[in-house]
C-alpha positions as CSV (number, residue, x, y, z in Angstrom):
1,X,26.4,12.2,-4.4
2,X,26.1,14.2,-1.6
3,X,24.9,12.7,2.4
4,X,21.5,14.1,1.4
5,X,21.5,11.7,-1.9
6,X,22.6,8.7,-0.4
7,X,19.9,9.3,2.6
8,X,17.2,9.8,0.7
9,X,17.7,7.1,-1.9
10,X,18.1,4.9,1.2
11,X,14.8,5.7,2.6
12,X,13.3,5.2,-0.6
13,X,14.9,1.7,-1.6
14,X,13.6,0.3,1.8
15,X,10.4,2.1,2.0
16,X,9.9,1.1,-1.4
17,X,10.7,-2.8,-0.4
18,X,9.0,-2.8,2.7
19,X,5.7,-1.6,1.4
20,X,5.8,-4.6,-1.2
21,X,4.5,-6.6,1.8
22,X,2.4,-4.2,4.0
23,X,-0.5,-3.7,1.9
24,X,-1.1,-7.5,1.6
25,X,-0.7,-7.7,5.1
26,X,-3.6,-5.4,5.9
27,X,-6.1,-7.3,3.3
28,X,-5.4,-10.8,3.4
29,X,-5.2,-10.3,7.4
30,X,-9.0,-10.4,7.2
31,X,-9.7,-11.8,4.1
32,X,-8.0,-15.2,5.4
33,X,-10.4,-14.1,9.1
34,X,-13.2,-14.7,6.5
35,X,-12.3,-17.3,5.1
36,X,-12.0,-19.1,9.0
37,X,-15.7,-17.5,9.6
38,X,-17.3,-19.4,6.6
39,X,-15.6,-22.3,8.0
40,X,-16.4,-22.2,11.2
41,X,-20.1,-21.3,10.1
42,X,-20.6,-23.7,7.2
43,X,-18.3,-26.8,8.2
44,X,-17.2,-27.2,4.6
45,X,-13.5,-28.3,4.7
46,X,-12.7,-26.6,1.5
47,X,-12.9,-23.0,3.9
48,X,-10.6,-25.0,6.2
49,X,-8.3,-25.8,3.3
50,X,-8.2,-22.3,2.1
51,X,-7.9,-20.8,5.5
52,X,-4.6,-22.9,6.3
53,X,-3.2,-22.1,2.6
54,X,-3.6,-18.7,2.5
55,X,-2.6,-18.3,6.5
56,X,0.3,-19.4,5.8
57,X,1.1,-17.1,3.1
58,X,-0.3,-14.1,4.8
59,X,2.5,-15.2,7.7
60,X,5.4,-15.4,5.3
61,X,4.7,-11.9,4.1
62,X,3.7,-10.8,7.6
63,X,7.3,-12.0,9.4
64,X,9.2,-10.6,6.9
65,X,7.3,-7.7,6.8
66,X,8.0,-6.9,10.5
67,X,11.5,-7.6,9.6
68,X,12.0,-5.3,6.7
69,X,9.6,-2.2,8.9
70,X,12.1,-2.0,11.9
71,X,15.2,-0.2,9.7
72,X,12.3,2.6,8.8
73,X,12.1,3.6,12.3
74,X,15.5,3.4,12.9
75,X,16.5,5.7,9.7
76,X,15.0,8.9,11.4
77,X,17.7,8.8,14.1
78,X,20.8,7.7,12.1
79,X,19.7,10.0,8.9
80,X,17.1,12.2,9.7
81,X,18.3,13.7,12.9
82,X,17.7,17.3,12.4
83,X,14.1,16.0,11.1
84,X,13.8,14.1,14.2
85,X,15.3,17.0,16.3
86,X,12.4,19.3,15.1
87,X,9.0,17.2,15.2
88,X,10.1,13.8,17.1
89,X,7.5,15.4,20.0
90,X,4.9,15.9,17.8
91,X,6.2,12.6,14.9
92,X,7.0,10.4,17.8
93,X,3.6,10.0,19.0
94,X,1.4,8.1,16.4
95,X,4.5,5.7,16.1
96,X,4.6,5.1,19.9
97,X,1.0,4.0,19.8
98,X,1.4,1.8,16.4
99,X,4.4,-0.1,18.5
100,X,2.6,-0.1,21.8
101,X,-1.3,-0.7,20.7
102,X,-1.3,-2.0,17.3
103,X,1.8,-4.3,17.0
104,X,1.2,-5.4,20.1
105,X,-2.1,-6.7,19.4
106,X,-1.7,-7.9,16.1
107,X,1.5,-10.2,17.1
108,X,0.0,-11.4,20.6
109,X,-3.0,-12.9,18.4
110,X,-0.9,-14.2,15.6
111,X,0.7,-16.2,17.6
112,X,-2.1,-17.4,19.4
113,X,-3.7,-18.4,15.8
114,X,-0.6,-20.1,14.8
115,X,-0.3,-22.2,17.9
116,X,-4.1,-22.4,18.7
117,X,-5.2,-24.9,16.1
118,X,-6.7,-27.7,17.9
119,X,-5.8,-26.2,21.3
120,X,-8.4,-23.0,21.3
121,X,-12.2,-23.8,21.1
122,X,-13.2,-22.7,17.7
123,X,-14.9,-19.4,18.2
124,X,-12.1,-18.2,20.3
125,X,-9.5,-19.3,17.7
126,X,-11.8,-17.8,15.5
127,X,-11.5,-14.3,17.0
128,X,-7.6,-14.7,17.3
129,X,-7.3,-14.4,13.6
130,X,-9.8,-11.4,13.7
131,X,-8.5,-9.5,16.2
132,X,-4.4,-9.5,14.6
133,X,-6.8,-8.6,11.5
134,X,-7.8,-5.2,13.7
135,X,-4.6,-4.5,14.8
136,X,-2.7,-4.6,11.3
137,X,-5.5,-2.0,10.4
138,X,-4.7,-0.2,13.7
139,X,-1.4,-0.4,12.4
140,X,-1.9,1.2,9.5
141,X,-4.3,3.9,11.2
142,X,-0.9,5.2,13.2
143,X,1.5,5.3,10.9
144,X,-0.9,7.5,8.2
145,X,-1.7,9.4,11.0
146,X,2.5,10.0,11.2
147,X,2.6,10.3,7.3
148,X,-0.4,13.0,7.0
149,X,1.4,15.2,9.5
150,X,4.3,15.3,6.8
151,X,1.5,16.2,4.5
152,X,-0.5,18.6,6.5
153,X,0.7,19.8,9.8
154,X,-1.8,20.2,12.4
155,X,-2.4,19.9,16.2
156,X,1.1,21.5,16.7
157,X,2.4,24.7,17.4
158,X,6.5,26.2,17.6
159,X,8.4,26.5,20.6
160,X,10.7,29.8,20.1
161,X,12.6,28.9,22.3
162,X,13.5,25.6,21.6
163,X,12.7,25.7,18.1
164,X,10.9,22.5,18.2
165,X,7.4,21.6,17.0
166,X,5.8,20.4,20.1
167,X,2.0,18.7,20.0
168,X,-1.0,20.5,21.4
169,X,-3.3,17.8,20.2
170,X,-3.3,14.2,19.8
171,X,-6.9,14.2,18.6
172,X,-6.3,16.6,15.3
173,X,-3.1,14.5,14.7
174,X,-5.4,11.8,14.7
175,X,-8.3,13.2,13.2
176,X,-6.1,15.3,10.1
177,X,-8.3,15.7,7.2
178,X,-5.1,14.6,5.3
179,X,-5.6,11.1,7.1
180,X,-9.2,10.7,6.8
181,X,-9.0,10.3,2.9
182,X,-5.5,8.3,3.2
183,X,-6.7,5.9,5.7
184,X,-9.9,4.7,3.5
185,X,-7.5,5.0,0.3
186,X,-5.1,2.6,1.3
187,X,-7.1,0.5,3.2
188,X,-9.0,-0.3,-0.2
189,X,-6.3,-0.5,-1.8
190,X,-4.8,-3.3,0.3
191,X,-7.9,-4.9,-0.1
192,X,-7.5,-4.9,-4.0
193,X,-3.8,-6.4,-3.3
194,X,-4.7,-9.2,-1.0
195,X,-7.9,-10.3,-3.1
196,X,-5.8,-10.0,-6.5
197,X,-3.1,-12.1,-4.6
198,X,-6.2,-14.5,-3.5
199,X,-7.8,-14.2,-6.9
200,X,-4.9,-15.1,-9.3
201,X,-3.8,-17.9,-7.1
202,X,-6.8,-19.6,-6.9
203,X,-7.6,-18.7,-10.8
204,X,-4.3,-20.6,-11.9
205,X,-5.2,-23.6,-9.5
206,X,-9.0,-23.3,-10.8
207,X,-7.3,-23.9,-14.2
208,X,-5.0,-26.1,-13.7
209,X,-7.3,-28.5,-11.8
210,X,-9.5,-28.2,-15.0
211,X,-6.4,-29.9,-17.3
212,X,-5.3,-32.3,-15.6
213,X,-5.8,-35.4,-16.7
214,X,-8.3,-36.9,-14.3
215,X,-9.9,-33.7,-14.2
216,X,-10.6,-34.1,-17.8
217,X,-12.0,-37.5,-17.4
218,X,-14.6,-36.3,-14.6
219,X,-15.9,-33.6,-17.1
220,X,-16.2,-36.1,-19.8
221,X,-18.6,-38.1,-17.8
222,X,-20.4,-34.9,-16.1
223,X,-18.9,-34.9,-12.5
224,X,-17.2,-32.2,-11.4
225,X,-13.4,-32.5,-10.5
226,X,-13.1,-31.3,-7.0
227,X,-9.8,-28.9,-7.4
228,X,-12.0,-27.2,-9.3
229,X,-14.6,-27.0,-7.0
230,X,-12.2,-26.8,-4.1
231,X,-10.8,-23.2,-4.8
232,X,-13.9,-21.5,-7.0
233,X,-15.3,-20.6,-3.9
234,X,-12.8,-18.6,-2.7
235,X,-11.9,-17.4,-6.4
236,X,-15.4,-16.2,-6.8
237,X,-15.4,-14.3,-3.1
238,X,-12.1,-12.5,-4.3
239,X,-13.0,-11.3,-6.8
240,X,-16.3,-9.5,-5.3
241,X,-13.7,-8.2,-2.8
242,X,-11.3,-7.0,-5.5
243,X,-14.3,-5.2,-7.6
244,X,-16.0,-3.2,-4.3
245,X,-12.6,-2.2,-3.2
246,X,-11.7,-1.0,-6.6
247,X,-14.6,1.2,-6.3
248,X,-13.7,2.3,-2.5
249,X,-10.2,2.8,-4.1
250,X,-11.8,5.2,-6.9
251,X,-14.1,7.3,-4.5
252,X,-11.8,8.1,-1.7
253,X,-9.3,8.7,-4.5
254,X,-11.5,11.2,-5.4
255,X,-11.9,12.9,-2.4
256,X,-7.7,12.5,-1.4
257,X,-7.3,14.3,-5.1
258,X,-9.7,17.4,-4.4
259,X,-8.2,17.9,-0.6
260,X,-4.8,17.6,-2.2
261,X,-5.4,20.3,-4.3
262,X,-6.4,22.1,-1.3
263,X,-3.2,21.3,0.6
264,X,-0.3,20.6,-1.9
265,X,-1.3,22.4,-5.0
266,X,2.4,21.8,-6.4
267,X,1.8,18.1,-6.1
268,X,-1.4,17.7,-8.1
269,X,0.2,20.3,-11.0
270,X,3.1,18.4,-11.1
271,X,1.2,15.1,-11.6
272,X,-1.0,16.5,-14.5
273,X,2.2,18.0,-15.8
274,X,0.1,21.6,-16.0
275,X,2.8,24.4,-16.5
276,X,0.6,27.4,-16.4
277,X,-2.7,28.8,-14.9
278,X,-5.8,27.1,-16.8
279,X,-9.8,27.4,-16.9
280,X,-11.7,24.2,-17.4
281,X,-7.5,22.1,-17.5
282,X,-7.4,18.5,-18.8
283,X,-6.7,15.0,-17.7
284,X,-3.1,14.4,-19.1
285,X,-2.5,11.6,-20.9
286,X,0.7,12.3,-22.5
287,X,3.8,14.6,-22.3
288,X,6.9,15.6,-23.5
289,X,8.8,18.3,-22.6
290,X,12.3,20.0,-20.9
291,X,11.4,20.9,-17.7
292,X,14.0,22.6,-15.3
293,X,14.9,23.5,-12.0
294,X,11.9,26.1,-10.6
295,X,10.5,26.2,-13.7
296,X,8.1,23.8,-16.5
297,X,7.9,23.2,-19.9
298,X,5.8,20.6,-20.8
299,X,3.3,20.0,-23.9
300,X,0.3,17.5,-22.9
301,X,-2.1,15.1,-24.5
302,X,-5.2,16.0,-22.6
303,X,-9.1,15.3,-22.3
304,X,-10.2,18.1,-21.7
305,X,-12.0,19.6,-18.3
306,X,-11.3,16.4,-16.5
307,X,-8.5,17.9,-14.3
308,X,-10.6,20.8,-13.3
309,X,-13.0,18.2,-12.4
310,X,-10.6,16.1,-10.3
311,X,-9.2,19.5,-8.1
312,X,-12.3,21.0,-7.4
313,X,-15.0,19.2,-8.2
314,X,-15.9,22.2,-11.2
315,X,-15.4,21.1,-14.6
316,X,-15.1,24.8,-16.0
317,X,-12.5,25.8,-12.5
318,X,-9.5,27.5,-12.9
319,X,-6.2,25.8,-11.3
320,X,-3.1,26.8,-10.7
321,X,0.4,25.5,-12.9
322,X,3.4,25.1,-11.7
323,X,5.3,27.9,-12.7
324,X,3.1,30.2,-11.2
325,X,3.3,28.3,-7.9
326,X,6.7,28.6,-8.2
327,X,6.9,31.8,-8.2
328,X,3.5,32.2,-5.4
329,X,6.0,29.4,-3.1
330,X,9.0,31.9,-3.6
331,X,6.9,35.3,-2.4
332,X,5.9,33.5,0.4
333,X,8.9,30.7,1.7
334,X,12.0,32.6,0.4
335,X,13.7,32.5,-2.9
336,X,16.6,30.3,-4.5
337,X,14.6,27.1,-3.7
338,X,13.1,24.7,-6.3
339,X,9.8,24.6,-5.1
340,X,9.0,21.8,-8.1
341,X,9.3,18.1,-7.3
342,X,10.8,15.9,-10.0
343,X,8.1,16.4,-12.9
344,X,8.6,12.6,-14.8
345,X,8.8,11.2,-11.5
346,X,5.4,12.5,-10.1
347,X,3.5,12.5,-13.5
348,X,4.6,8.8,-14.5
349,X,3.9,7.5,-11.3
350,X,0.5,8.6,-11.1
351,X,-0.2,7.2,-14.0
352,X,1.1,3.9,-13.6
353,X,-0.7,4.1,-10.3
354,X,-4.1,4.2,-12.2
355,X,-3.3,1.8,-15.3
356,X,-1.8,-0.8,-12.7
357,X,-5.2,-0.6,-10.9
358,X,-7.5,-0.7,-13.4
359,X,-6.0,-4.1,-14.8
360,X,-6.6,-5.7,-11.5
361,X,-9.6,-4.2,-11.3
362,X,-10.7,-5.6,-15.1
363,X,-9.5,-9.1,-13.8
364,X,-12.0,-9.4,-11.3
365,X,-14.6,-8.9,-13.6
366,X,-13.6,-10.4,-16.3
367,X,-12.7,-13.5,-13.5
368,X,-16.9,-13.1,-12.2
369,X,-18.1,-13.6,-15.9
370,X,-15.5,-16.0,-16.6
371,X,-17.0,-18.7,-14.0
372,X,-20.8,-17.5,-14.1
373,X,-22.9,-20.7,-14.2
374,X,-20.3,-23.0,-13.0
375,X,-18.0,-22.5,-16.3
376,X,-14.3,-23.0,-15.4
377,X,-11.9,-20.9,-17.9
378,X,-9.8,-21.6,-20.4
379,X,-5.9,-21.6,-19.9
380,X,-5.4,-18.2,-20.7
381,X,-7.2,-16.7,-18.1
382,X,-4.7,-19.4,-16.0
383,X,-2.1,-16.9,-17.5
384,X,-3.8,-13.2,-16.9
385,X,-4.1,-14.5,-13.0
386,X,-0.5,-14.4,-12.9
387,X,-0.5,-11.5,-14.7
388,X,-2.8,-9.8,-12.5
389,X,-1.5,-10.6,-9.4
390,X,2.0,-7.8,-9.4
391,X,-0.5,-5.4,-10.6
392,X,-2.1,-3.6,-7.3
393,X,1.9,-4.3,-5.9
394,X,2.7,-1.6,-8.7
395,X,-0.2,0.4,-7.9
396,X,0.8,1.0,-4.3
397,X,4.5,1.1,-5.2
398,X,3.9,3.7,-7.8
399,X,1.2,5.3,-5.6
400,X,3.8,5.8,-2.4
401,X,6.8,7.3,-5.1
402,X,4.4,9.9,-6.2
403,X,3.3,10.7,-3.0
404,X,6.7,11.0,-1.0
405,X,7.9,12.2,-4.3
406,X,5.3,15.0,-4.8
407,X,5.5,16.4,-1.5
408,X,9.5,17.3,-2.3
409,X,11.6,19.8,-1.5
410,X,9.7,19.7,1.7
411,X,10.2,16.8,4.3
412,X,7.2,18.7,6.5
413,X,4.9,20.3,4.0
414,X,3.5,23.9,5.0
415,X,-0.1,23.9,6.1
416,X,-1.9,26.7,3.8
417,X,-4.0,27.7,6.8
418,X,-1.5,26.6,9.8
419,X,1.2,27.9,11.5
420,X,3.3,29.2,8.8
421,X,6.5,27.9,11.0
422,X,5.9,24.8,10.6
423,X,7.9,23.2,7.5
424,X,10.5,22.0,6.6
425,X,12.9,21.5,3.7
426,X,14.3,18.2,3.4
427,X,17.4,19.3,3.0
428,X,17.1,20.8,6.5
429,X,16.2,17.3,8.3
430,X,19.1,15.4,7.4
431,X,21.7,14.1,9.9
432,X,25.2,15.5,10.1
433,X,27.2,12.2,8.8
434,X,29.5,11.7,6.0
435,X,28.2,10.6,2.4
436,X,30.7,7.4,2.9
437,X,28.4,6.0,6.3
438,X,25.6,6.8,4.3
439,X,26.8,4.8,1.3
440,X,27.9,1.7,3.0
441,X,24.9,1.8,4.9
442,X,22.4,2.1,1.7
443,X,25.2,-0.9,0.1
444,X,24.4,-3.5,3.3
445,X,20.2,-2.8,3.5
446,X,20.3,-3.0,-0.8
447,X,22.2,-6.3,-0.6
448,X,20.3,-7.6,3.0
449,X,17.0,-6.9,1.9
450,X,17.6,-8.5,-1.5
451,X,18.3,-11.5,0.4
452,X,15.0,-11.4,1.9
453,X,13.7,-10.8,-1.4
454,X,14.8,-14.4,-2.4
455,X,13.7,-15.9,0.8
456,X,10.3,-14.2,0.1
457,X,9.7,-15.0,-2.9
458,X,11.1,-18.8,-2.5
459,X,8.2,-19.2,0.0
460,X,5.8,-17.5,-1.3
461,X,6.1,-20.0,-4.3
462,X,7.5,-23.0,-2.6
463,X,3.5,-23.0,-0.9
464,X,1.6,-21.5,-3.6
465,X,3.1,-25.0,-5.5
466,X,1.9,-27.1,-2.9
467,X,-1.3,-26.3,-2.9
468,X,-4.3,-26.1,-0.4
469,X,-3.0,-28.4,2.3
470,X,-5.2,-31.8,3.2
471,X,-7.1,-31.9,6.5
472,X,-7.1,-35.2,8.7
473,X,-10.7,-35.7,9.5
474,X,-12.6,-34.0,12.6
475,X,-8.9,-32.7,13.2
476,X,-8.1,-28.7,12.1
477,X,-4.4,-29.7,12.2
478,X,-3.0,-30.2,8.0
479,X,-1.0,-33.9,7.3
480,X,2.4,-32.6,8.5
481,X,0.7,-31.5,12.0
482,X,3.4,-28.4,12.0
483,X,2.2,-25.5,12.5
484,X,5.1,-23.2,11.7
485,X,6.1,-25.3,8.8
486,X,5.5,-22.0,6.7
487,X,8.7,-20.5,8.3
488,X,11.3,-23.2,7.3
């Protein structure tokens, strides 16, 4: 492997590990803020309870989140040089403003949540949680906003003389169409995360309190057991969160697919595997084939019209393949380039994308008929919880690949109605340093953040085991009276 290799599988192995966290971040951020609200509302300790369990999960995945994000930034000076070199004016700004606004805000108010129990009145603790809650989304707001401009380039024109991209406008950066659909879209889909996270937790607890042996006994004379009753609540509420945003997920899908088309034509061939030029093209749902570089050869499995459909909103329209974009993207950017990203890469992930979601979405309804009436499930449904819960991680994972992976060769896609000087190939943005610094570099994050891995996932299930924590009365302080607990 060449420097080029090695730096972009590094990117990808710790963009891939640090978005494991970020979309749970952004939902159970506020999804733990409404949990707090119905506590500090309704006065019923099990909100409490499930506040203080679930906030301390939420800050596991948050510190190591912040932990794992910093290398990212950090990659486009010791990798991407020539990329930084060319857009950093125009790149630079939406990141400034996540780091000065966003992270700002949402750490500030973490740490007044953590350390505020007992110390804050309630409704000002309250809006502690709330306003970290804002900026995580903030957060997220930025660095799509910096991710979109990769996408679609607006709000920035060439300087000839410098042969930079320099910004002309903050407020079309900020207000890309490219961003407008991605925003929503992920936003929903971290929502689907944090409540399948919330969801299949509670589920397997639900369960569990169910078969114990006590809990047993209660049933058998008519009283319910109180784990049950203790995390239904908040099993029931996730689950209403995991179906709507499965439905914001699926709309603004929708709409990201059809400006996509717009935009990237290459990508949305390449993810339905469509070789050649068709009228009324299908939804794949199967292929085989031998394609090669700059060109496809792929046989498909299709229902028919769908993909039509899902470009342009035109059941009967024609679309565009890839080989005849491949040729249209040689007329216009120069020859000798493979204008196709990697074909199994981009139509696999899609699809994984979708399957992974549906099954989270199916467990939240099956979850809502499972406990209509008061019923408490079976221990199979204990099972699908756990299940369930890696699924919308996969569907974001897989989402991200065929995004980043779609958009290739281009590092700064062209903007069909932009300034044509502004792109990219990613083969042009990479930093003038030996393969061998690249390769021990990619060697010490693999190994460092598979560490972290371990610590993470210790945590995560060292509390999840635990259970909701118990609550000294009139106090909002758990037994152990340690707030940071979470972190040892």
């Amino acid at each position: 492997m060449d420097a080029l290799d090695l730096a972009r599988w590094q990117f990808g192995v710790t963009t891939v590990y640090h978005f494991i966290f970020v979309p749970l971040t952004i939902g159970l951020a506020p999804m733990v803020a409404i949990m707090q609200t119905l506590w500090v509302r309704t006065d019923d300790e099990r909100w409490l309870r499930m506040t203080k369990f679930f906030g301390k999960l939420f800050l596991i995945n948050f510190a190591i989140g912040v932990v794992t994000g910093i290398v990212q930034e950090f990659q486009f000076g010791m990798n991407w040089s020539e990329y930084s070199r060319f857009v950093g004016d125009v790149f630079g700004a939406p990141l400034a403003m996540e780091g000065l606004l966003a992270f700002f805000l949402e750490s500030t108010f973490i740490g007044a949540w953590i350390f505020g129990w007992d110390r804050l009145p309630r409704k000002i603790h309250l809006a502690c949680i709330w306003l970290a809650a804002l900026g995580v989304n903030l957060s997220a707001f930025f660095i799509l906003s910096a991710n979109s401009f990769m996408q679609h380039p607006v709000g920035v024109e060439l300087n000839a003389e410098s042969g930079r991209a320099e910004l002309t406008s903050i407020g079309d950066l900020l207000t890309n169409s490219t961003v407008l659909w991605a925003f929503p879209h992920q936003i929903t889909a971290a929502f689907m995360t944090a409540a399948t996270f919330v969801a299949g937790i509670a589920g397997w607890w639900m369960v569990k309190a169910r078969f114990q042996a006590e809990a047993d006994l209660a049933e058998d004379q008519g009283v319910r057991h109180p784990g049950v009753e203790l995390y239904r609540p908040v099993f029931r509420l996730a689950c209403v969160v995991l179906l709507l945003a499965g439905v914001g997920v699926a709309f603004t899908g929708d709409g990201q697919a059809k400006l996509m088309y717009k935009q990237q034509p290459m990508k949305m061939a390449a993810a339905e595997g469509l070789c050649d030029t068709e009228t009324g093209a299908g939804f794949s749902l199967f292929a085989i084939g031998n394609p090669g570089p700059g060109h496809c050869d792929v046989t498909t499995v299709s229902i028919p019209y769908i993909y039509s459909f899902m470009a342009t909103g035109d059941f009967n329209a024609e679309v565009k393949g890839v080989n005849d974009l491949q040729a249209e993207y040689s007329e216009k950017y120069g020859d000798g380039t493979d204008y196709v990203p990697v074909l199994a890469s981009t139509y696999w992930n899609f699809r994984f994308m979708i399957l992974c979601g549906v099954i989270a979405a199916a467990f939240g309804a099956i979850g809502l008929f499972a406990t209509r009436g008061g019923r408490t499930p079976g221990r199979w449904f204990g099972r699908f919880a756990l299940i369930a819960i890696p699924m919308p991680f996969l569907a974001n994972l897989t989402g991200w690949v065929f995004t980043e992976m779609g958009r290739q060769p281009w590092v700064v896609a062209p903007n069909p109605t932009g300034d044509p000087a502004i792109r990219m190939l990613t083969s042009e943005g990479v930093s003038t340093v030996g393969p061998w610094s690249v390769g021990t570099s990619l060697v010490v994050f693999t190994l460092l953040y598979g560490s972290l891995a371990v610590v993470w996932f210790g945590l995560i299930r060292r509390y999840t085991a635990a259970g909701a924590p118990e609550v000294e009365a009139g106090s909002d302080h758990d037994d152990a009276d340690r707030p940071l607990s979470f972190a040892y």
